[in-house]
ChimeraX commands (.cxc) that place a marker at each C-alpha (Angstrom):
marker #1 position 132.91,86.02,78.76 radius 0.5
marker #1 position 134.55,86.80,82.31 radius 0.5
marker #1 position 132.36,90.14,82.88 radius 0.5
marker #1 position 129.47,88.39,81.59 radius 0.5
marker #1 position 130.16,85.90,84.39 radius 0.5
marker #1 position 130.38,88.07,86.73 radius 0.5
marker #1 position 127.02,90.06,85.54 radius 0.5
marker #1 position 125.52,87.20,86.14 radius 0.5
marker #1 position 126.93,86.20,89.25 radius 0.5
marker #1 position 126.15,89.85,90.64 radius 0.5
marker #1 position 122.78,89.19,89.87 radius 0.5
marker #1 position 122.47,85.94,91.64 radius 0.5
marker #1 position 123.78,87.15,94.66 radius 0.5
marker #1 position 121.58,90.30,94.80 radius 0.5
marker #1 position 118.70,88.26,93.68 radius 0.5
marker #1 position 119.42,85.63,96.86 radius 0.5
marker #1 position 120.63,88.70,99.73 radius 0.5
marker #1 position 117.66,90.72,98.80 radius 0.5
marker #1 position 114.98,88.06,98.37 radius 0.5
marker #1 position 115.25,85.76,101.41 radius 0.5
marker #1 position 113.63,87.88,104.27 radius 0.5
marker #1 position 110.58,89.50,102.03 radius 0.5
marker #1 position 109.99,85.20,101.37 radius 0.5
marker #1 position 110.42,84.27,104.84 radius 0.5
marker #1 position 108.06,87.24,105.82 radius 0.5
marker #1 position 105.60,86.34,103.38 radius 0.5
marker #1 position 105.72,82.36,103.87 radius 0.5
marker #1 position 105.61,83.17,107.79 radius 0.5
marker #1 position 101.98,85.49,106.99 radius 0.5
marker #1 position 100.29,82.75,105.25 radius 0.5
marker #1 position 101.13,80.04,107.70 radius 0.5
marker #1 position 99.67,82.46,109.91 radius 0.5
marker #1 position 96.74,82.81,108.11 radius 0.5
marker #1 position 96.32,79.01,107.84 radius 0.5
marker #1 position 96.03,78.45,111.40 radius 0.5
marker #1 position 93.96,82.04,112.61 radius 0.5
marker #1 position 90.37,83.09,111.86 radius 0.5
marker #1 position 88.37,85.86,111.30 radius 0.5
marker #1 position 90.06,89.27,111.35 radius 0.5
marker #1 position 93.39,87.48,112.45 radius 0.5
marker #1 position 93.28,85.11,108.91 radius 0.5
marker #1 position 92.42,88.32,107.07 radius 0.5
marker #1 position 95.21,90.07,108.93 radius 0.5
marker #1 position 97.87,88.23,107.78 radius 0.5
marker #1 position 96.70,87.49,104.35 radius 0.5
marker #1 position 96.97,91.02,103.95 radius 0.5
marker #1 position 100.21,91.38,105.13 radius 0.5
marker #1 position 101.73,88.78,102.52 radius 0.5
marker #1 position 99.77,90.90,99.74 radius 0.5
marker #1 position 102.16,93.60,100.69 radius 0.5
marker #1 position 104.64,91.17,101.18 radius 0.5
marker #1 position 104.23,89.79,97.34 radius 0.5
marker #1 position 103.92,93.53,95.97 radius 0.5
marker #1 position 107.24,94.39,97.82 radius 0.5
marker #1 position 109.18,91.63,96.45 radius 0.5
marker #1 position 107.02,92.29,92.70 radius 0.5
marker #1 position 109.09,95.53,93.16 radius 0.5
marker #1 position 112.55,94.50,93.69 radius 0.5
marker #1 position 111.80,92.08,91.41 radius 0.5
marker #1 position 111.69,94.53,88.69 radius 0.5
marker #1 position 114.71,96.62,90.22 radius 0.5
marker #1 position 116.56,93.50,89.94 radius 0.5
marker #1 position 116.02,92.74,86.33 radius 0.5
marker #1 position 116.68,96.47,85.03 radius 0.5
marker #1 position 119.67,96.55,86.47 radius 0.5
marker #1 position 120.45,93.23,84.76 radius 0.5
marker #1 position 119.30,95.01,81.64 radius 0.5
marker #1 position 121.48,98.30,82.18 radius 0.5
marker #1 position 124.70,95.81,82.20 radius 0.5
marker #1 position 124.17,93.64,79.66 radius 0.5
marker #1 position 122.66,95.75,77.39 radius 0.5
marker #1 position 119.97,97.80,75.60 radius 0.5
marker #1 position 116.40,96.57,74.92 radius 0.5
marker #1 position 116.13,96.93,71.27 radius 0.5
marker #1 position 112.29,98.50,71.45 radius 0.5
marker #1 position 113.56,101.37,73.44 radius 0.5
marker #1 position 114.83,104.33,71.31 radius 0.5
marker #1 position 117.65,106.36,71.58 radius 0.5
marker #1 position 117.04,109.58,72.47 radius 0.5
marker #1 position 114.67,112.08,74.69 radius 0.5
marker #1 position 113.25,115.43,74.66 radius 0.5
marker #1 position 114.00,116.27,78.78 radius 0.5
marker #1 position 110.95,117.95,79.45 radius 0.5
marker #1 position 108.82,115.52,77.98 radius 0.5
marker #1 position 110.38,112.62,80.23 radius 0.5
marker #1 position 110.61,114.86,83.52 radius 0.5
marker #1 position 106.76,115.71,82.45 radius 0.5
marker #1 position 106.24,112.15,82.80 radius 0.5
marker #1 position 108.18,111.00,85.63 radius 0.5
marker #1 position 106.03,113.62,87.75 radius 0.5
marker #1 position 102.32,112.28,86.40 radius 0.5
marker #1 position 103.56,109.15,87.12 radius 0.5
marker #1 position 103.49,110.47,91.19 radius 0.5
marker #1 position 100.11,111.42,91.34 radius 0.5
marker #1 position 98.28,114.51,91.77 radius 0.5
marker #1 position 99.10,114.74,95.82 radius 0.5
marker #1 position 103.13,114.18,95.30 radius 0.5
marker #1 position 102.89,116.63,92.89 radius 0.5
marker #1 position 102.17,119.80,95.47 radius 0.5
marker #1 position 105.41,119.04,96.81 radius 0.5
marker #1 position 107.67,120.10,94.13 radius 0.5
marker #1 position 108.53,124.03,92.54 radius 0.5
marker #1 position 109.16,123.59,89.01 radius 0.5
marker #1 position 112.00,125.78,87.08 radius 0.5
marker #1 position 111.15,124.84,83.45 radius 0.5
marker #1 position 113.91,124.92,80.88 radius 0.5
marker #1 position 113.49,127.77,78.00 radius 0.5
marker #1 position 115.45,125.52,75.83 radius 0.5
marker #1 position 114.33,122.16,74.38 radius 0.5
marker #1 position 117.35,119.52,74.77 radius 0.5
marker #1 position 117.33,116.03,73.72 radius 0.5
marker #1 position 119.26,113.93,75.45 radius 0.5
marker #1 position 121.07,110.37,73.94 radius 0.5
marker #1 position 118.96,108.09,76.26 radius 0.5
marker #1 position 116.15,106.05,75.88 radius 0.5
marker #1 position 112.84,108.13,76.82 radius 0.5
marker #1 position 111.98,104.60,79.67 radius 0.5
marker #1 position 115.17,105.18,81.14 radius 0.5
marker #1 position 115.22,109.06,81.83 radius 0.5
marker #1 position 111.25,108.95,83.01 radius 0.5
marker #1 position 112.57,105.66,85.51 radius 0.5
marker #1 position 116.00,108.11,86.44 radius 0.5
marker #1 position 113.61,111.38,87.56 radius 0.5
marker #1 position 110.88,109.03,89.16 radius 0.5
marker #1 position 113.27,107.65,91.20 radius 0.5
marker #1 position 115.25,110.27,92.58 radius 0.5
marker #1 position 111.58,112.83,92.62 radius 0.5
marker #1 position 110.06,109.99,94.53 radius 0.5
marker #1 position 113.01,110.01,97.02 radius 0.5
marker #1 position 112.89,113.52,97.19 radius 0.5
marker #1 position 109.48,113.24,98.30 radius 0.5
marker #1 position 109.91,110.49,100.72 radius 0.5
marker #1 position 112.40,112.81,102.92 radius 0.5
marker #1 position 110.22,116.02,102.39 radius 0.5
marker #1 position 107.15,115.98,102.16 radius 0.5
marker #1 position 105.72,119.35,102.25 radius 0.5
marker #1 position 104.41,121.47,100.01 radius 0.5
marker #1 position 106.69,123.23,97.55 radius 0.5
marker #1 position 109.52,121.80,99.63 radius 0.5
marker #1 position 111.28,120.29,97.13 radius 0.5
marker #1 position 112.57,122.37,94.02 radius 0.5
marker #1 position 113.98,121.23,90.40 radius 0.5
marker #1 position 115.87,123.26,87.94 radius 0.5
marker #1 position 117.31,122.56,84.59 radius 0.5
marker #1 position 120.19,124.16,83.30 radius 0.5
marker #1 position 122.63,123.40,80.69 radius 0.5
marker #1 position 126.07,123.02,82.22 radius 0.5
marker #1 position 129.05,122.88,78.86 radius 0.5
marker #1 position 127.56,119.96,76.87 radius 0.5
marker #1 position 125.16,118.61,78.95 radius 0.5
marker #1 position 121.92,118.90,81.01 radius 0.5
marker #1 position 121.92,118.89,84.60 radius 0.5
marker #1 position 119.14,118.41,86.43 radius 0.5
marker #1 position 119.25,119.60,89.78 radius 0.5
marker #1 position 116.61,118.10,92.69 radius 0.5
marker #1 position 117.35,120.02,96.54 radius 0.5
marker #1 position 114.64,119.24,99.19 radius 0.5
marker #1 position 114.55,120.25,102.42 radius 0.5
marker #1 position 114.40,116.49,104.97 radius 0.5
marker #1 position 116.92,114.92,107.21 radius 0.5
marker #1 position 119.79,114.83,104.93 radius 0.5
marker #1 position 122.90,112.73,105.77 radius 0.5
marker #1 position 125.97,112.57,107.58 radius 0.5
marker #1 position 129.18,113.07,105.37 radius 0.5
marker #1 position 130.39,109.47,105.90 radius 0.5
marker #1 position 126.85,107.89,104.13 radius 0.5
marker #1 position 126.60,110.94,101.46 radius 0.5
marker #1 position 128.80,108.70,98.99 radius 0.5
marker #1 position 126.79,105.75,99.89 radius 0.5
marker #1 position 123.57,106.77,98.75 radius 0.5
marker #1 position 123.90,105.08,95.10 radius 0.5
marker #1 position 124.49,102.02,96.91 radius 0.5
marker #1 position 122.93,98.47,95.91 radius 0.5
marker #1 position 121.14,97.97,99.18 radius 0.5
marker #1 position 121.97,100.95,101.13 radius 0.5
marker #1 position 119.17,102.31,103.01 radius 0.5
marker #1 position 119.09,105.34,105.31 radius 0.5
marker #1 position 118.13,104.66,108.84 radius 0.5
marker #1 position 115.40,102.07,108.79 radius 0.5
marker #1 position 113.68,103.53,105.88 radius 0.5
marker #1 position 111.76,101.33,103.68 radius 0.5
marker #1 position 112.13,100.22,100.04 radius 0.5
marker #1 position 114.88,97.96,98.32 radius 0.5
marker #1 position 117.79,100.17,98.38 radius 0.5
marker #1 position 117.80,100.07,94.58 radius 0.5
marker #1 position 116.31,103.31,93.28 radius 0.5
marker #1 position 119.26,105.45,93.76 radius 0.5
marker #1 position 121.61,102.27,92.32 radius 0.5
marker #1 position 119.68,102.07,89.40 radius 0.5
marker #1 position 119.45,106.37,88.66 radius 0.5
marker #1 position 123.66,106.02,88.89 radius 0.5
marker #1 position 123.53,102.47,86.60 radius 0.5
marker #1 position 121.74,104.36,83.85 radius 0.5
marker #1 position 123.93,107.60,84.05 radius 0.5
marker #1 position 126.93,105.65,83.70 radius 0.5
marker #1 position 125.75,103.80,80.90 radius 0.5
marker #1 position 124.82,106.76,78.89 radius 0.5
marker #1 position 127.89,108.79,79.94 radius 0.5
marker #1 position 126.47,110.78,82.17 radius 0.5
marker #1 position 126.87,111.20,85.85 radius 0.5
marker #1 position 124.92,111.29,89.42 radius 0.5
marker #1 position 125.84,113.66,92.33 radius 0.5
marker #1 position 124.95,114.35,96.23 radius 0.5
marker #1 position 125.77,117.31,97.74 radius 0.5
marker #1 position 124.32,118.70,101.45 radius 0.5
marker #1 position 121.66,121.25,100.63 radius 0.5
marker #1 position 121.70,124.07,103.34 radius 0.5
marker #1 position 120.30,124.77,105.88 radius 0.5
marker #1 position 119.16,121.42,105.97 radius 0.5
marker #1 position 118.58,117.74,103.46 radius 0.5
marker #1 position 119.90,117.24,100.31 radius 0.5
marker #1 position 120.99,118.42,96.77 radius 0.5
marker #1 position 121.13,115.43,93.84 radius 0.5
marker #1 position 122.35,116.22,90.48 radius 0.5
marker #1 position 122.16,114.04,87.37 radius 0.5
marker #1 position 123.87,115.52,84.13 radius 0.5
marker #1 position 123.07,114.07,81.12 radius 0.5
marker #1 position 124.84,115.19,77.60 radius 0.5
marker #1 position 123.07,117.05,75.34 radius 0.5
marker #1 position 121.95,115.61,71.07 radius 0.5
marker #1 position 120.27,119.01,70.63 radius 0.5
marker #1 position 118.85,122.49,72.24 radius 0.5
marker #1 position 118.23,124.72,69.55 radius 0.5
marker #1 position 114.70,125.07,69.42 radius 0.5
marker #1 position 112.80,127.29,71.70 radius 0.5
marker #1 position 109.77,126.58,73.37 radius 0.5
marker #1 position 106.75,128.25,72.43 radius 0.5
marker #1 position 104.54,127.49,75.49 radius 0.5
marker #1 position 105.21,128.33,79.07 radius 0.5
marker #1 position 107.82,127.22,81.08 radius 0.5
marker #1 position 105.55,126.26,84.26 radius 0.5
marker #1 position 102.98,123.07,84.29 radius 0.5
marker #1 position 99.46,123.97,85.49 radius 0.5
marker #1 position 98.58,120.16,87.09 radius 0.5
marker #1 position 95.45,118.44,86.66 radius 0.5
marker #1 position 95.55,119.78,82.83 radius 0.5
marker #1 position 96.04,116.10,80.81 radius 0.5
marker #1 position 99.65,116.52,79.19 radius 0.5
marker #1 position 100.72,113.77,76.71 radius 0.5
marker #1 position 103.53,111.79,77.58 radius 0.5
marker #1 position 105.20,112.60,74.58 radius 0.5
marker #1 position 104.40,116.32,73.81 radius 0.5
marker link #1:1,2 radius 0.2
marker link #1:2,3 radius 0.2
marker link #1:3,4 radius 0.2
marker link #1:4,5 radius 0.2
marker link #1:5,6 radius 0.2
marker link #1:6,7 radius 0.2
marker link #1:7,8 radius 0.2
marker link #1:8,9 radius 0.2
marker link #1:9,10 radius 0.2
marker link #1:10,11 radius 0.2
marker link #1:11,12 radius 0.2
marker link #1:12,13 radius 0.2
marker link #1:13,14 radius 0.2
marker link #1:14,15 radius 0.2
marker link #1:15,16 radius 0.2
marker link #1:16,17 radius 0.2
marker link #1:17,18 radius 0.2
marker link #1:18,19 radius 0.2
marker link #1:19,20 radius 0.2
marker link #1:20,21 radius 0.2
marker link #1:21,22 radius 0.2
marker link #1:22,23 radius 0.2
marker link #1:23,24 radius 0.2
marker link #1:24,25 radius 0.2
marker link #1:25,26 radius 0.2
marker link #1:26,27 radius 0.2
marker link #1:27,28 radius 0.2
marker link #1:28,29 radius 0.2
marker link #1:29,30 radius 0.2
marker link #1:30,31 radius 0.2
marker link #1:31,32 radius 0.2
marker link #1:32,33 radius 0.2
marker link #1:33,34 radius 0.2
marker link #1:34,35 radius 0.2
marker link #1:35,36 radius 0.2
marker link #1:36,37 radius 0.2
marker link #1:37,38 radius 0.2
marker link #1:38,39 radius 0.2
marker link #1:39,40 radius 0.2
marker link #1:40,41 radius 0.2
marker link #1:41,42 radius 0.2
marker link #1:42,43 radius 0.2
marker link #1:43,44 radius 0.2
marker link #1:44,45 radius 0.2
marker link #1:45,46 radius 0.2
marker link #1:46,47 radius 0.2
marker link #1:47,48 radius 0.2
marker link #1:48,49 radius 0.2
marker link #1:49,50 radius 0.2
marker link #1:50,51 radius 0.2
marker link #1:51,52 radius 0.2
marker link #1:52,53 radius 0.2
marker link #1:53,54 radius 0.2
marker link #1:54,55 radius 0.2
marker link #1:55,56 radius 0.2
marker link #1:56,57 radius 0.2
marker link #1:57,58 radius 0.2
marker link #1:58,59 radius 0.2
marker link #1:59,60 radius 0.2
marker link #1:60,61 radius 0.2
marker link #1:61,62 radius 0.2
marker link #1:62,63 radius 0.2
marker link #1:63,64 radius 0.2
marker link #1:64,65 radius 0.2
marker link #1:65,66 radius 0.2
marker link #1:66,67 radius 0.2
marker link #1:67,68 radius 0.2
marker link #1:68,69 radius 0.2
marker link #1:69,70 radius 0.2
marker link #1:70,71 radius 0.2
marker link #1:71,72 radius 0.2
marker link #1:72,73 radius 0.2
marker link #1:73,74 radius 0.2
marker link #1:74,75 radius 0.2
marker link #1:75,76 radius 0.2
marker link #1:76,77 radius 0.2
marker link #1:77,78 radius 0.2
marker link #1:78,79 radius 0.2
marker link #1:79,80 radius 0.2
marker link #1:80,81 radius 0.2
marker link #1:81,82 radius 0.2
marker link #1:82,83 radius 0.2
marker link #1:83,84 radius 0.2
marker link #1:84,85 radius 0.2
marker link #1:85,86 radius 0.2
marker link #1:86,87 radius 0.2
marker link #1:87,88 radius 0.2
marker link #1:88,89 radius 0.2
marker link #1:89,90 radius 0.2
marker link #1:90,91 radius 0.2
marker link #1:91,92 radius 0.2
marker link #1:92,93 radius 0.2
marker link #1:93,94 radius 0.2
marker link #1:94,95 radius 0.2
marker link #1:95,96 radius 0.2
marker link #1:96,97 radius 0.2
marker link #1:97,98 radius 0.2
marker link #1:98,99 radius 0.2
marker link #1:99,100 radius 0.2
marker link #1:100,101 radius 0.2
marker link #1:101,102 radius 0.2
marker link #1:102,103 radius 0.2
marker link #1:103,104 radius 0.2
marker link #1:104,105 radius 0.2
marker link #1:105,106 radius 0.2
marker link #1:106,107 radius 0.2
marker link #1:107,108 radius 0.2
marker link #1:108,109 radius 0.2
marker link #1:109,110 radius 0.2
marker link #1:110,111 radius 0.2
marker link #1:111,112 radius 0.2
marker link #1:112,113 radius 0.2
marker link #1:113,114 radius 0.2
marker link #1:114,115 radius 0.2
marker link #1:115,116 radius 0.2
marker link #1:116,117 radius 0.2
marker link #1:117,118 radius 0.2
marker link #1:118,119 radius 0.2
marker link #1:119,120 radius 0.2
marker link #1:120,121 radius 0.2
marker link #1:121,122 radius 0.2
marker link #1:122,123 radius 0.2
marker link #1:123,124 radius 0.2
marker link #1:124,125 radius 0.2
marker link #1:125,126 radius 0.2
marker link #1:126,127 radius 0.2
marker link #1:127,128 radius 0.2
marker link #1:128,129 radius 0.2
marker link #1:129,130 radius 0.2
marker link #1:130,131 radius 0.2
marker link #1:131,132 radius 0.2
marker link #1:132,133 radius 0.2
marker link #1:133,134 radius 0.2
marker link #1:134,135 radius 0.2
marker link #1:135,136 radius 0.2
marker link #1:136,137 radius 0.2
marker link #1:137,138 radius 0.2
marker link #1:138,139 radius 0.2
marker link #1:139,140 radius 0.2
marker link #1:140,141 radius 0.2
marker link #1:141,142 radius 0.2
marker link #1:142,143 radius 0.2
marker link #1:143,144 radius 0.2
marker link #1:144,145 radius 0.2
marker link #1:145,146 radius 0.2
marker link #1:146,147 radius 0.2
marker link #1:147,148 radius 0.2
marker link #1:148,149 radius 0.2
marker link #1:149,150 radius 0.2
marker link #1:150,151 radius 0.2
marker link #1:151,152 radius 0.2
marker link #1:152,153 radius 0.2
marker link #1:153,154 radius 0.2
marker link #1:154,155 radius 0.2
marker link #1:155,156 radius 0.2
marker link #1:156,157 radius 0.2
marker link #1:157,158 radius 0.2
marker link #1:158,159 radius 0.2
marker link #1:159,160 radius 0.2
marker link #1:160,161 radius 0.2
marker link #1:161,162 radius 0.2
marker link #1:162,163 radius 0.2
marker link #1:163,164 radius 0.2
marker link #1:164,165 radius 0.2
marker link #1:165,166 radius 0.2
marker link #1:166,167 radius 0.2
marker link #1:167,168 radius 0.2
marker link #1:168,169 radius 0.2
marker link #1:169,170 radius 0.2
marker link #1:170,171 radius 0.2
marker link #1:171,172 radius 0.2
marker link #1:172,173 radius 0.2
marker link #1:173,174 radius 0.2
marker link #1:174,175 radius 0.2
marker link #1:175,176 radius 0.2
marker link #1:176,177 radius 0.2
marker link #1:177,178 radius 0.2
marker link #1:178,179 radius 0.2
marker link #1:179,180 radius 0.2
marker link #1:180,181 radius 0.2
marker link #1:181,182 radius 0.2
marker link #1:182,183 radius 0.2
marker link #1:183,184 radius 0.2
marker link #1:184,185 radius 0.2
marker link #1:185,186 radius 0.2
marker link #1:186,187 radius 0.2
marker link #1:187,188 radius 0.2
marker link #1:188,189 radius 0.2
marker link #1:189,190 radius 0.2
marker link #1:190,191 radius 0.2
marker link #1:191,192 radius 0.2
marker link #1:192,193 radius 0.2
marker link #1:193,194 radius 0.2
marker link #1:194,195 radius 0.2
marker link #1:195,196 radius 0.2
marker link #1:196,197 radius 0.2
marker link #1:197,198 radius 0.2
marker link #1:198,199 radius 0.2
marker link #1:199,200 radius 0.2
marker link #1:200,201 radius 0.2
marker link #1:201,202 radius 0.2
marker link #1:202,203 radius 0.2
marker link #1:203,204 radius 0.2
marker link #1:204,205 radius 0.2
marker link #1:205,206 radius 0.2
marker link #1:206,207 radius 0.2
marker link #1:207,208 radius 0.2
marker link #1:208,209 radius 0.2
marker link #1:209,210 radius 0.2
marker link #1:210,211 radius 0.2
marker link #1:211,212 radius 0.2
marker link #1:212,213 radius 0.2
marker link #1:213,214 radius 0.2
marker link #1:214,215 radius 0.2
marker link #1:215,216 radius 0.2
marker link #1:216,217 radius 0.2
marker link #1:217,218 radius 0.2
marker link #1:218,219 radius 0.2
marker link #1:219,220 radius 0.2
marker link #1:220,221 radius 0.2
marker link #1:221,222 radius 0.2
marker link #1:222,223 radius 0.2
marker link #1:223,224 radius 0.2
marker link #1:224,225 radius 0.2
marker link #1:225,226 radius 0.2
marker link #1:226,227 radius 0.2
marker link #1:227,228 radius 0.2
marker link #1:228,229 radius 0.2
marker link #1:229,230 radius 0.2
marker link #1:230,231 radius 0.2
marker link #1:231,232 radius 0.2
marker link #1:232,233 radius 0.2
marker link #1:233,234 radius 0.2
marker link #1:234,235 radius 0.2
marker link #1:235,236 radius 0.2
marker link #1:236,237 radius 0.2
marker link #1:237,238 radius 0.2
marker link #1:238,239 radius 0.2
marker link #1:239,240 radius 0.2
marker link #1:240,241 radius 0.2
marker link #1:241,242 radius 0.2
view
């Protein structure tokens, strides 16, 4: 009963720190709008659209973090094939993002023991972060490769990086580097479903330059072998679940 307490006092005070300013923003825009005309009205309406979507998003962050520590959702099964959720995770950025990543393809199928949801939301989030930070072409590259028991699943790109002092505050609730955007939640929630499905989230410095980030999963099964290719041609539909 005492760490469900504090769950849900966690959650409370994330909900109210995190909350207030996109509100204030948002309540500011339309009383903006009420008063302007024309392009100005328009304008600001606008801007508390984007308002409402941001705090949509953190929203969301905000409940499945909720979820993670109190517990499973029944519909969500229990384990994964890798491939199929990193397949996934990618789609799910859109033809353009795609370009920027080089793809080493396990030979191996492994299964991992966590839900299929949770390992697509994992690689979205750090891939989309990834992305954010570099950009280019082919800049950022992923590997699997079975380390002992487990999976790792290794993401280096090539942007800004960070100072030593902030590389073990990147899992952070809230953290943000420099005056980036976003809620500061991706990374917390990538390290909230590792831990609850004994696995494990890592930084390291990627040289010469930006950033290495490792999440190891353990492994239910790897003994079949793949009998396609191990490289994704994009813009060929791939089921979600193949």
């Amino acid at each position: 009963m005492q760490q469900a307490f504090v769950r849900e006092q966690r959650f409370t005070n994330d909900a109210a720190h995190e909350l207030r300013t996109p509100l204030t923003a948002i309540k500011t825009h339309l009383q903006v709008a009420s008063r302007q005309h024309g392009e100005a009205s328009r304008f600001a309406l606008a801007q508390a659209e984007k308002g409402v979507s941001r705090l949509q998003g953190t929203l969301e962050q905000l409940l499945m973090l909720a979820r993670l520590e109190n517990g499973l959702d029944d519909s969500w099964q229990a384990n994964c094939l890798a491939r199929s959720a990193a397949l996934e995770a990618l789609l799910m950025l859109g033809e353009d993002a795609q370009a920027t990543f080089s793809i080493t393809w396990p030979s191996e199928t492994f299964y991992l023991p966590v839900p299929h949801e949770l390992v697509v939301m994992a690689l979205r989030n750090l891939l989309e972060n990834a992305r954010r930070f570099s950009p280019d072409p082919g800049s950022v590259h992923v590997s699997f490769s079975q380390s002992g028991s487990g999976l790792t699943i290794e993401i280096k790109d090539q942007g800004p990086g960070v100072d030593d002092r902030d590389l073990p505050k990147l899992a952070e609730r809230f953290w943000r580097h420099g005056t980036g955007h976003g809620s500061g939640l991706g990374l917390a929630i990538v390290s909230a479903i590792a831990e609850r499905f004994s696995g494990r989230l890592s930084f390291a410095h990627n040289a010469p330059q930006g950033l290495v980030a490792q999440l190891w999963f353990p492994i239910v099964e790897e003994t079949r072998q793949w009998s396609d290719r191990p490289d994704v041609t994009w813009g060929v539909p791939i089921a979600p679940h193949q």
